[in-house]
N, C-alpha and C positions, 0 to 999 in steps of 0.2 A: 594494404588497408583497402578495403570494400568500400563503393560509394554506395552512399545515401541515395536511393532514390525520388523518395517521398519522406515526410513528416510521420508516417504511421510506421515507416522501416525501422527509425528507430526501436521504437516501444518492440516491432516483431524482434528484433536481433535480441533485446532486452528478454525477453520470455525466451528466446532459443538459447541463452547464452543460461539460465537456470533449467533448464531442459536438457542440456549438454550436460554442467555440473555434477548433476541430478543423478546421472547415467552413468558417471565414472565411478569404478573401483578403487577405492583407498586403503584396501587392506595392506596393501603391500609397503604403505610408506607410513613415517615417523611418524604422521600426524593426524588427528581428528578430520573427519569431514566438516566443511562448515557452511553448509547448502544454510543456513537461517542466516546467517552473517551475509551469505553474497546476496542473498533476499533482499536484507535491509538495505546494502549498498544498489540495489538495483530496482530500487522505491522511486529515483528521479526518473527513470524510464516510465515506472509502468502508472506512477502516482501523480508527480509532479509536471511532468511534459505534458501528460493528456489534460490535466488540470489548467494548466497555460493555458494551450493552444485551442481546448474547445468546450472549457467550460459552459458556453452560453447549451451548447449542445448536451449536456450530460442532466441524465434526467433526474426531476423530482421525487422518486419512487421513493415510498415508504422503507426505514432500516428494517429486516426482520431475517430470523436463522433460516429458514427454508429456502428463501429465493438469494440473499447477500451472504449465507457462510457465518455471519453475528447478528448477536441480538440486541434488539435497543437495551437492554436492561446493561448492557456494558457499555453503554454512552449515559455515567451518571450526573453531566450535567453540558446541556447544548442551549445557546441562548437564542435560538431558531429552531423552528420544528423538524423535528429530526428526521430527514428526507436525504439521500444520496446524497446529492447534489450540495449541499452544506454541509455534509459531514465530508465529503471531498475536500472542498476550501480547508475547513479547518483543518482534518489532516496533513495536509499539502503547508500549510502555516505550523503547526506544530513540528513538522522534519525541517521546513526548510530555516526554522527560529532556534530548531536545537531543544525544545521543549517535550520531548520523549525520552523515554528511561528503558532500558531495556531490563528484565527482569530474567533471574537464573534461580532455579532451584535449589543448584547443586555447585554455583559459582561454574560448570563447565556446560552445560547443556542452554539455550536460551527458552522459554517457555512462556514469557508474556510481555507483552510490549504494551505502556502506557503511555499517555498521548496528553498534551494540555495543549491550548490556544488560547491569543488573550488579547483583547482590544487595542486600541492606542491608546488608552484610557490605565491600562493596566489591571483592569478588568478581566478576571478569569473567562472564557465562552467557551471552552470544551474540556471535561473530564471523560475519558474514556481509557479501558484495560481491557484487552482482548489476550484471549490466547490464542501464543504465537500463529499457530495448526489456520486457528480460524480467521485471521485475519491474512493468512495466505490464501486462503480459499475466496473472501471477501476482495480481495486483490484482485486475482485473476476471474473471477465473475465479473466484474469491473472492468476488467480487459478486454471481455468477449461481449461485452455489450456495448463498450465502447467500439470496439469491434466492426459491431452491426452498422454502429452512424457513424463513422470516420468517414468521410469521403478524399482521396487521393489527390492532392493538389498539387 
């Protein structure tokens, strides 16, 4: 087993270890690829550890498809203006509450992932549906910008 360097080696091992995946040939064996499945399990890397460890640092930037991968129109209800930086939280509270649904077209394929967060109150604070595609890409933009402000401790 490899030591840990730093705090940010996590999350890198976390994107090399879907990077790897990614890269393998499965033709030759009994079973489906399930690069979406290791995705989702590999959400505490790249979602919820940066979310810990340096939320104070993870910016306020407007949600929108050109620069984040998704569009606010698929955040149909956030009870904070819907800005990175909140939409992280709740993400981060809706995986680690178990308040996500994964969605399948075809029962085998996975293709949308929906997301709830909810007060202590009981209080619903986030409805959100992305598809799958785009909220990988919203992931790792998210990674590369966190990226930029990690600093190595």
């Amino acid at each position: 087993m490899g030591k840990y360097y730093t705090d940010k080696d996590f999350i890198d091992r976390t994107k090399k270890i879907i990077t790897q995946y990614e890269s393998q040939n499965f033709e030759h064996l009994p079973f489906k690829k399930f690069e979406k499945t290791l995705f989702i399990n590999c959400l505490i890397g790249l979602l919820i550890y940066p979310k810990e460890k340096w939320f104070k640092l993870i910016p306020e930037d407007p949600i929108n498809k050109p620069t984040w991968g998704i569009s606010e129109q698929n955040i149909t209800e956030m009870s904070e203006v819907k800005n990175l930086k909140d939409l992280v939280r709740h993400l981060r509270n809706s995986i680690s509450h178990n308040h996500f649904k994964i969605i399948s077209n075809n029962n085998t394929d996975i293709t949308n992932i929906e997301f709830e967060d909810y007060n202590y109150q009981g209080d619903r604070t986030l409805k959100a549906a992305f598809p799958i595609n785009d909220f990988q890409v919203f992931i790792m933009r998210f990674n590369a910008v966190m990226d930029d402000i990690i600093i190595d401790e």
